[in-house]
Every structure is written in C-alpha cells, then in structure tokens.
TIKEVEX-475274 format. One record per residue (C-alpha): chain; residue number from 1; x, y, z; residue in one letter. Coordinates in pm, 1 decimal, padded with zeros to 6 digits. Layout:
// TIKEVEX-475274
> sevo|drendo|px|py|pz|rovo
> A|NUM|X|Y|Z|a
...
END
This chain:
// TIKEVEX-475274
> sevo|drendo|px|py|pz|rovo
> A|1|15129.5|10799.5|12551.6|x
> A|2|15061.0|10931.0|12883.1|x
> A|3|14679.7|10953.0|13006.8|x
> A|4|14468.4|11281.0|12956.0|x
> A|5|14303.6|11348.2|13303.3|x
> A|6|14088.8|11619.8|13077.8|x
> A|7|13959.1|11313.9|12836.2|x
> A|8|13708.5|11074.1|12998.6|x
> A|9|13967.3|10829.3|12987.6|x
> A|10|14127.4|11016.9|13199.5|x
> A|11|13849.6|11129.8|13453.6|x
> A|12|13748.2|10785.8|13489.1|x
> A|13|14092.3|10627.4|13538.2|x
> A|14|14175.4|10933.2|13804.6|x
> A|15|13866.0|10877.5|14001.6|x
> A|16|13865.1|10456.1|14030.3|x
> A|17|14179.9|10428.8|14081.6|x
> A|18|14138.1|10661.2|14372.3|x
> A|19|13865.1|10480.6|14499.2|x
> A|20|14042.8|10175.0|14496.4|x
> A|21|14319.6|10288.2|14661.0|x
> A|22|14058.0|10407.8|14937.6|x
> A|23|13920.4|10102.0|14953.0|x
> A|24|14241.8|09905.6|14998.8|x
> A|25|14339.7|10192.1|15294.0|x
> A|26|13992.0|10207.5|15455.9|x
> A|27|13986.4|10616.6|15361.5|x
> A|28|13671.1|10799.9|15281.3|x
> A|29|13709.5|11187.1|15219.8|x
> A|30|14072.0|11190.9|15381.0|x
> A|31|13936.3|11039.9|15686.5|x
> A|32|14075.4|10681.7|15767.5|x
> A|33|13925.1|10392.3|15961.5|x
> A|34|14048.7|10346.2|16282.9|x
> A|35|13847.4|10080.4|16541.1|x
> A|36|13939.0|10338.8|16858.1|x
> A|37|13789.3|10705.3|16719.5|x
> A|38|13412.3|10741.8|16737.0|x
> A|39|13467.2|10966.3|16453.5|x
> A|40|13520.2|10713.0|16147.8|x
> A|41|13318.5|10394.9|16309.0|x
> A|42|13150.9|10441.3|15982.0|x
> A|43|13401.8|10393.1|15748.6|x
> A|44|13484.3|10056.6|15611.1|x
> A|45|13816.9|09879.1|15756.5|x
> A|46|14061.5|09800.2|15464.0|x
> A|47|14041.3|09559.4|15270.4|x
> A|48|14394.9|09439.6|15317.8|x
> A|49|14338.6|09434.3|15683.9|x
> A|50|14002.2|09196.4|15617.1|x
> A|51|14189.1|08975.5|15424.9|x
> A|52|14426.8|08949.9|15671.6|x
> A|53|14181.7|08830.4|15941.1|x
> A|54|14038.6|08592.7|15622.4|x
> A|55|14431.5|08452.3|15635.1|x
> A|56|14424.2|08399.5|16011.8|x
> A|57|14695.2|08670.7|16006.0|x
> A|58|14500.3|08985.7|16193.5|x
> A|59|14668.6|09235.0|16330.3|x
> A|60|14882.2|09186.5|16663.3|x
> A|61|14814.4|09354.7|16977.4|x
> A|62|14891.9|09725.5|16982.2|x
> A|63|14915.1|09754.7|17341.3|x
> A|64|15320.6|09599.0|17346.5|x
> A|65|15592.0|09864.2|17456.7|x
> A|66|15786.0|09917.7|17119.5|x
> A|67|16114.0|09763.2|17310.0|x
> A|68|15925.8|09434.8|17362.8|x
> A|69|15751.5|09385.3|17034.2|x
> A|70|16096.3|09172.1|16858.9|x
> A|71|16032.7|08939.7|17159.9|x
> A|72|15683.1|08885.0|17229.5|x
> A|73|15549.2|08928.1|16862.6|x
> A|74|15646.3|08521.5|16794.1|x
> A|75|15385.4|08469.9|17110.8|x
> A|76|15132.8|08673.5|17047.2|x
> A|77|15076.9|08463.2|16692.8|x
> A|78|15042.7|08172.8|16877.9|x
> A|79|14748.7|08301.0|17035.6|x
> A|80|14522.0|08346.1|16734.0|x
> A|81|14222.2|08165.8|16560.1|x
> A|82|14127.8|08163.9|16236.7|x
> A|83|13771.7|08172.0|16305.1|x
> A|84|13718.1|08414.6|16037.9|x
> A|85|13731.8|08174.2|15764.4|x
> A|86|13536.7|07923.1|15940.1|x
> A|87|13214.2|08197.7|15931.6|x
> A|88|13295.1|08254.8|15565.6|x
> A|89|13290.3|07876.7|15481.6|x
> A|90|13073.4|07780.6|15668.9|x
> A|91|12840.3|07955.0|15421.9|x
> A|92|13019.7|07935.5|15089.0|x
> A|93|13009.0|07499.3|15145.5|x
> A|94|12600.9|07553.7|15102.9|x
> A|95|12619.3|07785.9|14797.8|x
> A|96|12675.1|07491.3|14517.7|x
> A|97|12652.1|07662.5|14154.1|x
> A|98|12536.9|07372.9|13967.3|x
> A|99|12405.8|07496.5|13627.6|x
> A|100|12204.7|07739.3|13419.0|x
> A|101|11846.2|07697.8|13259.3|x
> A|102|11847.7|07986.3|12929.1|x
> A|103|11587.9|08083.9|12675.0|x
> A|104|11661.2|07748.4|12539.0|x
> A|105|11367.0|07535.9|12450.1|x
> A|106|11433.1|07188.1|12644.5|x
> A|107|11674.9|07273.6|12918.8|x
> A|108|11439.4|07169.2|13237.8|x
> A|109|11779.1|06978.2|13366.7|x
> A|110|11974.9|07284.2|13271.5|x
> A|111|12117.0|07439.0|12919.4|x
> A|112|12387.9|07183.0|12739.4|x
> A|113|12546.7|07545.7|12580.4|x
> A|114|12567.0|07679.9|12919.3|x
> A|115|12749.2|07393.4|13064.5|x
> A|116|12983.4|07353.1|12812.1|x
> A|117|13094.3|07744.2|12889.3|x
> A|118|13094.7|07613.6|13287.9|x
> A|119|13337.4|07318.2|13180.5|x
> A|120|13560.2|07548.8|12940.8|x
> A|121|13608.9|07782.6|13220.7|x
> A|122|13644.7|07541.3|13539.3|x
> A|123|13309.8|07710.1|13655.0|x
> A|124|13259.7|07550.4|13923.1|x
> A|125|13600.6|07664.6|14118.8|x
> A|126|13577.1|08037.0|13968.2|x
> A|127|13223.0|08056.4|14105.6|x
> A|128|13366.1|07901.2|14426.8|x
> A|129|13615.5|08178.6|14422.5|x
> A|130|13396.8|08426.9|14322.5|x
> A|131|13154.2|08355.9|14641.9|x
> A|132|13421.6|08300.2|14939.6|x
> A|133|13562.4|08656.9|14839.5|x
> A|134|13207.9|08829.3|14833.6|x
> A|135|13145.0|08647.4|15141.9|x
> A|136|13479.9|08770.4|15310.7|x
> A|137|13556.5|09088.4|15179.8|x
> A|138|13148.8|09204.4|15078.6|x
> A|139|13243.4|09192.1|14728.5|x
> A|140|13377.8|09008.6|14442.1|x
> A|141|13395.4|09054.8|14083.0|x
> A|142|13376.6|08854.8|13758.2|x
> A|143|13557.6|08943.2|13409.3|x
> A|144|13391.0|08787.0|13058.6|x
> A|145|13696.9|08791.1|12791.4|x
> A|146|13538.6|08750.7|12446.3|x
> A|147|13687.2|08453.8|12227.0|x
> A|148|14011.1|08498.5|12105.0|x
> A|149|14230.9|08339.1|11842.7|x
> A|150|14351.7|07936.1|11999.7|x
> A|151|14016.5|07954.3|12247.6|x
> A|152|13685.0|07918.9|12083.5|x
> A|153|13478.8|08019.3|12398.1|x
> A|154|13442.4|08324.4|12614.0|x
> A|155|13695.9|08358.0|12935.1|x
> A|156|13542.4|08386.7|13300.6|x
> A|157|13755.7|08467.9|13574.4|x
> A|158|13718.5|08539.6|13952.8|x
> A|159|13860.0|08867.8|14024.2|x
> A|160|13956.0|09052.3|14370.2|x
> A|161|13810.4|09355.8|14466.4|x
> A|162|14154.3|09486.7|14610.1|x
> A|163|14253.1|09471.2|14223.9|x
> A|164|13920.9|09545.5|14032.7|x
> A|165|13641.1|09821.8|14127.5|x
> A|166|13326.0|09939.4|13941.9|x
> A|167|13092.8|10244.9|13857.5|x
> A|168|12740.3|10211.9|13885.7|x
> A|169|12454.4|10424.6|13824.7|x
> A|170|12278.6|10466.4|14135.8|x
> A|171|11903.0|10497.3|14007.8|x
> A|172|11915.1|10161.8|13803.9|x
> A|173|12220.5|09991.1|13896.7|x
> A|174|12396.0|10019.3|13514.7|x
> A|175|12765.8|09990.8|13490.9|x
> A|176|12923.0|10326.5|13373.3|x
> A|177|13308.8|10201.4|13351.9|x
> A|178|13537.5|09918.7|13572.1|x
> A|179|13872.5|09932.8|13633.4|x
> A|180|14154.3|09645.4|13704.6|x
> A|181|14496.7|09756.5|13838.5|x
> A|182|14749.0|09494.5|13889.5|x
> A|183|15112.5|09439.4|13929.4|x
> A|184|15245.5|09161.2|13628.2|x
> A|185|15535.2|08961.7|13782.0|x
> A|186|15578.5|08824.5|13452.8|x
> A|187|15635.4|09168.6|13272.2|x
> A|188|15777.9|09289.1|13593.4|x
> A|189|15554.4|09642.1|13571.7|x
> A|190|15237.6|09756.9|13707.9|x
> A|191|14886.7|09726.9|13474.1|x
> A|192|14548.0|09856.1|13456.8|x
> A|193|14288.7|09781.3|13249.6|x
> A|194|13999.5|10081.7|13220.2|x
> A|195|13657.9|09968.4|13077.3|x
> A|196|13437.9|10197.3|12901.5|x
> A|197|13088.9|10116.1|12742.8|x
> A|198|13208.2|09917.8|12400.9|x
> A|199|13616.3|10007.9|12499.0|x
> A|200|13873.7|09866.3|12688.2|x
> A|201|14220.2|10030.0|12776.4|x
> A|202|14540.5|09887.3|12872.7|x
> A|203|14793.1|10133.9|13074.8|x
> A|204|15120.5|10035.7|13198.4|x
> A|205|15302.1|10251.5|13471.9|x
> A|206|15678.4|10292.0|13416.2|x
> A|207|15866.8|10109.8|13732.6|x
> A|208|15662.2|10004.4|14046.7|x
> A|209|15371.3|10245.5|14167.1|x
> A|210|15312.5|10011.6|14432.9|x
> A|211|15411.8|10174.7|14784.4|x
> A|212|15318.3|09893.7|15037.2|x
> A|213|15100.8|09576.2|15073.0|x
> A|214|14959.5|09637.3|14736.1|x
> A|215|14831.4|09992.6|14742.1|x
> A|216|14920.9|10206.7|14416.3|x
> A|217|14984.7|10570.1|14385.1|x
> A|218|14740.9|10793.7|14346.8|x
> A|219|14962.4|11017.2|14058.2|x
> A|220|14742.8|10923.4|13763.5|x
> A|221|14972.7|11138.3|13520.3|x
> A|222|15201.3|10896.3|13563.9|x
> A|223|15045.1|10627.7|13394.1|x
> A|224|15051.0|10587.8|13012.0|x
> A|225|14791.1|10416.6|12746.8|x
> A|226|14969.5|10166.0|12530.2|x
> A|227|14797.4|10148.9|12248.9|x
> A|228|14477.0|10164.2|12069.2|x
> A|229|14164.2|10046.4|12267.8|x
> A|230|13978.6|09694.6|12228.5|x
> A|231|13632.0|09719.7|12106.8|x
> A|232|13366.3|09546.6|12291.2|x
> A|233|13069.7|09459.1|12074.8|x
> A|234|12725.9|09585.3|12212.3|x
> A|235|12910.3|09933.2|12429.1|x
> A|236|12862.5|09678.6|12733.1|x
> A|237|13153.6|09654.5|13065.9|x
> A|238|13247.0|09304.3|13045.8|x
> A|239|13232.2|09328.2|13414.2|x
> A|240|13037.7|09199.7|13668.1|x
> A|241|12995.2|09311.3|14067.0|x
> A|242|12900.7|09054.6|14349.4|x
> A|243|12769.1|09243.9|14620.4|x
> A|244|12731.5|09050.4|14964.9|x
> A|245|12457.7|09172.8|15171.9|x
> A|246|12479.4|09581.7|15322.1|x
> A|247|12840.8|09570.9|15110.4|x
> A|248|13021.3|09417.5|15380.9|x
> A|249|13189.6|09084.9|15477.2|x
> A|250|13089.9|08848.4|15678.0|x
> A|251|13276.2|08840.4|15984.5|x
> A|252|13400.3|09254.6|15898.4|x
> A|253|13081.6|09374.6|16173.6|x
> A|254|13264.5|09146.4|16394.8|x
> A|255|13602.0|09225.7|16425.9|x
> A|256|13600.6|09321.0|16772.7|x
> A|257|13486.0|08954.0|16856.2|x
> A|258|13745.9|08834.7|16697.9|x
> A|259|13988.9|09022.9|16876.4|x
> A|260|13836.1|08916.8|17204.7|x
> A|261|13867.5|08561.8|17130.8|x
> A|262|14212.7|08597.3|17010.6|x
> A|263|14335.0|08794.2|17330.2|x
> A|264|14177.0|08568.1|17564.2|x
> A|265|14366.9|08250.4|17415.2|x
> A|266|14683.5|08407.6|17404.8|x
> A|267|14583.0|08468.2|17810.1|x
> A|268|14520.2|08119.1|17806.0|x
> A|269|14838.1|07991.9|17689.0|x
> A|270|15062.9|08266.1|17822.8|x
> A|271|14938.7|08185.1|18174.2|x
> A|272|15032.0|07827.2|18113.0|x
> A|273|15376.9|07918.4|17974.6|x
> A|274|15451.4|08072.5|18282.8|x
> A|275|15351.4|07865.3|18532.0|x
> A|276|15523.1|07564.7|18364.4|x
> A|277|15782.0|07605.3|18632.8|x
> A|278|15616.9|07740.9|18970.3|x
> A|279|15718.9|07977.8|19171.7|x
> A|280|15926.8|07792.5|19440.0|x
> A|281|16088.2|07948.4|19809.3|x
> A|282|16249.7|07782.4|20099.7|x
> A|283|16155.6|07861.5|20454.6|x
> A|284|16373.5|07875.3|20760.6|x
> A|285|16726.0|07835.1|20560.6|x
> A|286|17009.9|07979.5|20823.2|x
> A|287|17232.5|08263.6|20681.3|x
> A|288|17490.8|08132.4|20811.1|x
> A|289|17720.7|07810.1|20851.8|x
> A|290|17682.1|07740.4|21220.2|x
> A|291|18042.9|07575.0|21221.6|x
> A|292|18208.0|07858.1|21038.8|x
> A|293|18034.2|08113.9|21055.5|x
> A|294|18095.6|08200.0|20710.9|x
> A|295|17776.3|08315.8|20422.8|x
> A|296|17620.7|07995.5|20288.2|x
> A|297|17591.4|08055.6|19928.5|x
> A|298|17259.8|07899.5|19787.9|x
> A|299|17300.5|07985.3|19415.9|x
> A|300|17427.2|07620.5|19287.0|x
> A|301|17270.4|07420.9|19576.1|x
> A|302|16936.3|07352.7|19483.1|x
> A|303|16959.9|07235.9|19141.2|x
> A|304|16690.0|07090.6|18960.5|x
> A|305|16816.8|06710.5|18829.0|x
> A|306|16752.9|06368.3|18899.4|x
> A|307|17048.6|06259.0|19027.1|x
> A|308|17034.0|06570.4|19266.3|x
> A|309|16976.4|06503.7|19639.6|x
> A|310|16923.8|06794.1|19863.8|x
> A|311|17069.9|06797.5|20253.5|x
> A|312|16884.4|07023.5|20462.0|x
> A|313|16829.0|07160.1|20822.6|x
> A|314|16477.3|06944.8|20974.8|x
> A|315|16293.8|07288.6|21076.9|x
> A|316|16353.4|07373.6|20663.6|x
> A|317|16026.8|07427.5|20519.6|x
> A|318|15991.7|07401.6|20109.7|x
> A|319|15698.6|07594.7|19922.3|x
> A|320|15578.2|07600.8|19632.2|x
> A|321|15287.9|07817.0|19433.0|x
> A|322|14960.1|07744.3|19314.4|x
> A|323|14867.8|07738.6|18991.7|x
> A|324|14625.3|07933.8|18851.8|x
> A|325|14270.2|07763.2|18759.4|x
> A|326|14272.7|07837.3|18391.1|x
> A|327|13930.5|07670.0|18360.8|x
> A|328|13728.9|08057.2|18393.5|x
> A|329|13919.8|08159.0|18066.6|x
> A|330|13865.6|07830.3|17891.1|x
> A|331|13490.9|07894.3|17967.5|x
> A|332|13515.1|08312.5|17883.6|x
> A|333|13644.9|08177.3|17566.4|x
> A|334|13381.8|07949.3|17484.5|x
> A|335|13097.3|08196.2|17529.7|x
> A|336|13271.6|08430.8|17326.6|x
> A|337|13251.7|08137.3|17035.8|x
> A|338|12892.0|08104.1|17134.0|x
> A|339|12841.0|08475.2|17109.8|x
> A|340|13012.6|08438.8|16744.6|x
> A|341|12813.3|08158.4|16595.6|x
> A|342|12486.0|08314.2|16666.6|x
> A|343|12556.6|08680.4|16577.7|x
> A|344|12700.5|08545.4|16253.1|x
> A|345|12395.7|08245.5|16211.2|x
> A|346|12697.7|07978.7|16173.1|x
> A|347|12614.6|07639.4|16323.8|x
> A|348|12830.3|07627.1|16630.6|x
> A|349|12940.6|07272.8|16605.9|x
> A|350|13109.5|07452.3|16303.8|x
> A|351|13347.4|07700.3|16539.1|x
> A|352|13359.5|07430.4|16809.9|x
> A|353|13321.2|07090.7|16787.1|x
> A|354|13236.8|07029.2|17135.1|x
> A|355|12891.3|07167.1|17072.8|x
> A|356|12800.4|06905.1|16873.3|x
> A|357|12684.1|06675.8|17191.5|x
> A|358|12416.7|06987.4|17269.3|x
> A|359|12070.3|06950.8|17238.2|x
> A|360|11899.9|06841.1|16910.3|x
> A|361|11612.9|07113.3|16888.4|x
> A|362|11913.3|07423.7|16989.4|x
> A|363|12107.9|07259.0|16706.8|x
> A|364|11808.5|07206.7|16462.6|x
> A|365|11684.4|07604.8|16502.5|x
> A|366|12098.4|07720.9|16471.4|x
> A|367|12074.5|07535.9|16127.5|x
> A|368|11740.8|07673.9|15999.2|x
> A|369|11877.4|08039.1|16058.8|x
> A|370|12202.5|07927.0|15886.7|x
> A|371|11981.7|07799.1|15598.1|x
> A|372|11807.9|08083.9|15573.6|x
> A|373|12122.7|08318.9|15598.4|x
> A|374|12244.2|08075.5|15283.9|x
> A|375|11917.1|08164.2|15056.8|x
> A|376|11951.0|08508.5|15162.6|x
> A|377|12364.0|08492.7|15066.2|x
> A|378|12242.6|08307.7|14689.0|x
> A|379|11918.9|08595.1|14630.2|x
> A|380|12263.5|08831.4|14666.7|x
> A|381|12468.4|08678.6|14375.3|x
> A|382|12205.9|08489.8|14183.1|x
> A|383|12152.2|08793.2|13957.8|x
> A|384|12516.0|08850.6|13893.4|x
> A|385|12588.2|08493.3|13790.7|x
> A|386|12334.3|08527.3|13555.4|x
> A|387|12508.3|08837.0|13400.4|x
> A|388|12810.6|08664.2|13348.1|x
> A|389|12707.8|08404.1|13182.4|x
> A|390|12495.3|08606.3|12943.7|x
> A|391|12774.5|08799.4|12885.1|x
> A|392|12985.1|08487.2|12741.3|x
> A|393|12679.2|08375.0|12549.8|x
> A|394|12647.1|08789.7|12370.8|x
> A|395|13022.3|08733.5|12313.9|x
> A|396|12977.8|08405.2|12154.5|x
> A|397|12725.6|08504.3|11915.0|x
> A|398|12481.7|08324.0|12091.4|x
> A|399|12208.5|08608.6|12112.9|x
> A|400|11885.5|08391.4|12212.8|x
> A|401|12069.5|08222.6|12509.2|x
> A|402|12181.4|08583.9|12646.1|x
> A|403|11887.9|08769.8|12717.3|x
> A|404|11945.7|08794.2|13117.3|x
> A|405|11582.5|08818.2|13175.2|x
> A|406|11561.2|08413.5|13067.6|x
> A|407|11852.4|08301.2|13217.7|x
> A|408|11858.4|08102.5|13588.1|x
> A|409|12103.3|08012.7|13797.7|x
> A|410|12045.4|07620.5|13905.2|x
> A|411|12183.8|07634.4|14279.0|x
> A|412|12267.3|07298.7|14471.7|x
> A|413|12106.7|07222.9|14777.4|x
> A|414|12121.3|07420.1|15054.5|x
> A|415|12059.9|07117.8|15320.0|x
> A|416|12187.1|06798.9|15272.9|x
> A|417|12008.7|06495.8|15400.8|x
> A|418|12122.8|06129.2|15485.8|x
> A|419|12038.3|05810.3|15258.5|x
> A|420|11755.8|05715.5|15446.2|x
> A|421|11570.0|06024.5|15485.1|x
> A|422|11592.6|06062.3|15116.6|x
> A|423|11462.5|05697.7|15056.6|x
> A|424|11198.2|05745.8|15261.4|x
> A|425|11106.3|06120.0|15095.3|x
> A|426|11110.5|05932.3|14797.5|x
> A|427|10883.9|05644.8|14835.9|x
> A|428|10618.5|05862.4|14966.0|x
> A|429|10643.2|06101.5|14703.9|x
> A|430|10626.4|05856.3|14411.8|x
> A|431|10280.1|05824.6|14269.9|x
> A|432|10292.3|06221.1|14387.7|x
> A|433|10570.8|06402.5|14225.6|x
> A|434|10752.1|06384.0|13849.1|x
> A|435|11013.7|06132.9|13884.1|x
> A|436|11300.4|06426.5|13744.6|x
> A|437|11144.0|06644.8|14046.2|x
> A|438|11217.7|06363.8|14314.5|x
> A|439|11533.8|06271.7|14144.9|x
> A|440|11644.5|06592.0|14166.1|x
> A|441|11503.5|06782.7|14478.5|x
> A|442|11435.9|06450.5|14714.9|x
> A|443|11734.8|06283.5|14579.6|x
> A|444|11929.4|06588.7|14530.3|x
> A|445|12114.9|06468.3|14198.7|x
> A|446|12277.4|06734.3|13974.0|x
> A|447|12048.8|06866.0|13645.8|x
> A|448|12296.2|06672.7|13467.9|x
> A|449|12263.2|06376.0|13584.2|x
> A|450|11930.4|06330.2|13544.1|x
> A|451|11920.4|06219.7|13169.1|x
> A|452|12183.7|05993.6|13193.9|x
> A|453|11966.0|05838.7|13485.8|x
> A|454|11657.9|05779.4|13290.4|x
> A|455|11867.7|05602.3|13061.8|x
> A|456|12021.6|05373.6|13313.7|x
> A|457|11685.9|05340.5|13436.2|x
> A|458|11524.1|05270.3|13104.3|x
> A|459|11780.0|04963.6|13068.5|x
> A|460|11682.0|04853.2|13405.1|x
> A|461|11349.1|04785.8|13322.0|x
> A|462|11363.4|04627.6|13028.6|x
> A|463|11664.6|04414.4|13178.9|x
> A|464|11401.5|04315.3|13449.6|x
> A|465|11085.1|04299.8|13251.9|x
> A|466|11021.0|03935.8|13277.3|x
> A|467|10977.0|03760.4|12893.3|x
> A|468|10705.6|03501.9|12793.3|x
> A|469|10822.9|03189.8|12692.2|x
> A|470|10804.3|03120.1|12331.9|x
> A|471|10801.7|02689.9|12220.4|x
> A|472|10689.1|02592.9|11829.6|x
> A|473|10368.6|02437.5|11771.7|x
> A|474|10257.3|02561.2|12159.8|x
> A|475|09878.4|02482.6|12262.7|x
> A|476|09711.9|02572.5|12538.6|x
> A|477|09541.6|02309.8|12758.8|x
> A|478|09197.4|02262.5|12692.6|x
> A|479|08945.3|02435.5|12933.3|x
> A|480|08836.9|02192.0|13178.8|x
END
C-alpha cells in the first residue's frame, strides 16, 4: 500500500527522510555546503564527505586541469594522512563503558541484570561503535528491539546517522518519531523503518531509490507500507540519539587543517619524485666533428649504465642541479600537526611520535586538557546510554530496573596509571579508603571483578592465617 503524505505517517516519513537526505548532502533550505562561498560556512559538510576524511579517503585536490586528473589522481592519494581518525581515537580509547548501577538494591559493583543485557548484546563493541561515530560524525544512534521469539532479551544495536535520524521536541528534548532508511543486500530492495510513539512501520521502495553514495530520493509517494504496524508497549521511540558536543564531529571544525597537512606532504613527496633524477647539462660540447665536419649527434651518447664509459673533449664541463632542501616542508608540516593536536586537545605524541622525547610538564598539561576533553565527551553520552539500557529493561518487563532517573552509567578510567604508581596509591590509602573503593578507583579493576576478588582474597587469608598447634594431653610449663 503506498504511503499517505496527508496521514501522519506520511508527514513524518516525507519530512525525515528529507532531512536525512540533507544531512547526507550537506543541504539546508536548498542551499549546499561548499568550503569556498562565505555564504553557506554555516552549513554542516556532508556526512558522506566526513566519513570519508574518517576513512583516510578525503577528497582530492580540485585545483588539477580535468585532462590531468586520470594521471595524477594515483599521486595525489599518496599524499594523504589519516589523521582524522587518530583525533577521533584518540578520545574514544579513554571512553571505556564498563557497566550500569540501576534501582537495584545491592549493585555498588554494578547491576548483575544489566550486565547480562551488556553480554547478550556484545555491549561493549556496540557502545564502542556507538562512541567513535558520535565522535566522528557528531552523532550516533542506538536501536532497543524488544524480545522476540528464539532471543529471550532485548536487541541493542549501533546505528549510523547517514541511515537513522530523529525528531525531538525542542523545549524538553522528547522524541516525537525516528526514522531508519536502508538498502537490504539480502532482499536486494531499499527499507525504512518509521517510528511513532507506541508504532513502528516497515516500507519497502520498489527497485533502488538510491542515486549515488548512499543518498535516497526524495519522492516519498513512491514508497509503500507493507503491512500492519508493530506495537511498542508504553507509546515510547525505541530510539536513542548520541549527540557529540555543538552537534559536530571531532575533527569536522578542522577540515581545512587537514587539507593543509595533506597538500603539504604530497609537496613533500612530489618534490622528491622529481628530483630522483637531477637535472643534468654538459658545457662546452662542439657542434661539430672537427675531422668531418659533420653534426655530432648526442641523443644515444651519454647513456646512463655501468658498463658505460664516456670519451670527451678536456675543456668539457659536466653539471648537474641542486636539490632542493626539503627540510622547510618537513618542518611546515610538523607545525601544522602541532597546530592540530592542540586545537583538537589530542596528545601530540598521539599524531606524531617524535613528540614524545618533548618536555615532561608540555606533555603532562597536553594530557590534562585531553582528560578533560574525555569527561566532557562521556557528560555528552552518559545520559543516552542510560536510555538505552532502560529501554531493554521496560521491554523486558523489568519495570523497577528502568526508571532512567536510577540508572548510571559505570565509565572506565579516563587515565591509566603504571603498576607502581598504583601500589604506591594503594598503600597509602589503606587504613583510609574502603578496600572496593581502592580496588576499584586506585587499582582501577572492573565493578565486576571486584566480588570475585574478595573471594580470592578471603581464601588468601585464611590460606595464610597461621594455625596453633594442637598435641593430646598438652600442658603448659609451669610458671617459673
């Protein structure tokens, strides 16, 4: 049955999937984003294009004459970084989602329920997912499935926001409807799913709508509802944003960095390329044989071999050119990495290792700012992670354990420290602190661990509790 644009199915479906399709293009009101026009330096680039810089795939140089582009395009790769994904893991390594604390009574080292819905769904890797996207692209998305027949718990999954794109109320931040369009290579046709407060809607669109690098038509009449719609229980959207900070990625204010860095190491390498074989001339060569008086032809005499010996007048001078000293763009370039880790707060032993033999205090204050860019990145998607997982708990039944308002995100830590700085933290501590606290913030153990450690620990002690011997008829020795 095709859609209704006049239903709300309809008017929803129309306007997200336009929005998507905006957001894939980098369009807002029929303008499109383009770095050289003053004009739309507000507009978002696309997210296919941010990806592509994510990829270490950005976009060549537009400056090659449309002749030369078959022939230089295989160089111009050459000359590109990925340091875009560097910035965005750089950050996502510190952002650990270890567990969840609920309404539960007893879950100081985090809720057994929730971490059985962590192990069911490979949590750990989908919140991994969830964070390098929201990182790179300034915004990710999570889908809660309820249980179905064959799987007893609710379905998490890390979605993209090139495929999936949400309404919110701007006054208090509720969702109003989601949508998911896809293309199945399975089915071999293109899929959307529309979510509506307590419905769900699956439409199919006959053939391919997709015109290029994964950007759909906007013709929603063209798209049909197969079948009825799934009920969600409670009227909720089963779907959750992660929002990076200000929307955007991390590198995206930076693309013109990027681009810098990129175009001075293809300079780099392009300079070397040519120079591999210098410029050579010959000085004082005659025209002429002076026997014969006939042309000398030069074309085949000076061949470069080694089993070539060249015969020449004594007043013939040979010259050759000069390299160029590459060493200013090798430094140009390593400034502009400089200028990269700090604007972005990544540690810049990260981008290159050579800074690692700086100075210990620059290097110390570099990795404070990163830390605090880290708690700053986690205060972003803390709240959404709890969603989620109250989400699968409401779709499990499990009612108590949902309410959002109870439920915590346990994070790892954000700075690791070596053996003996924790061993040292630690002995000073004890006396001072809960042993869980130091084994888990001084120590820096997983919640779960820590049970399982008191246990070992409990066995320890009694295995080194010394025993008093025991012998029949024993007497002590008179008092002297």
């Amino acid at each position: 049955m095709a859609i209704d644009l006049d239903t709300p199915q309809g008017m929803w479906f129309d306007r997200l999937s336009r929005a998507l399709h905006e957001r894939r293009t980098g369009r807002v009101n029929g303008r499109r984003w383009n770095r050289g026009l003053a004009s739309t330096a507000r507009i978002r680039p696309p997210l296919t294009v941010l990806d592509d810089y994510r990829q270490g795939d950005p976009p060549l140089r537009p400056d090659i004459h449309n002749s030369w582009k078959p022939y230089v395009r295989q160089f111009v790769r050459m000359g590109r970084l990925n340091v875009a994904d560097l910035v965005v893991s750089a950050t996502a390594n510190r952002m650990q989602l270890r567990d969840f604390r609920t309404a539960s009574a007893g879950d100081e080292m985090g809720d057994s329920a929730a971490r059985d819905i962590m192990r069911a769904n490979g949590m750990k890797l989908v919140a991994r997912d969830v964070i390098e996207t929201c990182l790179g692209l300034g915004d990710s998305y999570t889908i809660v499935t309820p249980p179905s027949a064959g799987r007893s718990h609710a379905l998490i999954t890390a979605e993209d926001p090139r495929e999936v794109i949400t309404a919110q109320d701007p006054a208090t931040g509720e969702y109003l409807a989601a949508l998911k369009m896809f293309r199945s290579e399975w089915d071999d046709e293109d899929v959307a799913y529309l979510y509506l407060p307590g419905d769900v809607y699956r439409l199919t669109h006959p053939g391919s709508s997709i015109l290029h690098e994964g950007v759909f038509r906007l013709d929603a009449k063209a798209w049909n509802i197969a079948g009825d719609p799934t009920p969600v229980d409670g009227g909720i959207i089963p779907v959750t944003r992660f929002r990076n900070r200000d929307g955007v990625g991390e590198f995206e204010r930076h693309l013109d960095t990027l681009d810098r860095i990129n175009d001075k190491i293809f300079d780099e390498w392009w300079t070397a390329k040519i120079q591999a074989f210098r410029q050579r001339a010959v000085k004082n060569l005659p025209d002429t044989d002076e026997e014969t008086g006939e042309d000398i032809d030069y074309s085949d005499m000076f061949t470069a071999s080694p089993d070539e010996m060249w015969r020449v007048p004594a007043d013939v001078d040979f010259w050759e050119s000069t390299p160029v000293d590459l060493t200013p763009i090798t430094s140009a370039i390593q400034k502009d990495l400089e200028r990269l880790a700090s604007t972005t707060s990544t540690p810049l032993h990260i981008i290159t290792p050579d800074a690692a033999n700086g100075s210990a205090e620059g290097a110390q204050l570099m990795r404070e700012e990163h830390v605090y860019k880290v708690e700053n990145r986690i205060d972003h998607v803390d709240p959404s992670f709890a969603r989620t997982m109250s989400l699968a708990f409401l779709f499990q039944g499990d009612t108590a354990r949902a309410d959002v308002t109870q439920i915590q995100a346990v994070w790892g830590p954000v700075e690791r420290y070596s053996l003996q700085q924790k061993a040292d933290a630690a002995t000073k501590a004890k006396g001072t602190l809960p042993v869980e606290d130091i084994q888990r913030n001084i120590w820096q153990r997983e919640p779960a661990e820590i049970p399982e450690l008191r246990k070992m620990r409990g066995r320890d002690v009694l295995w080194e509790t010394p025993k008093t011997p025991t012998m029949p008829n024993f007497q002590a020795p008179p008092n002297p």
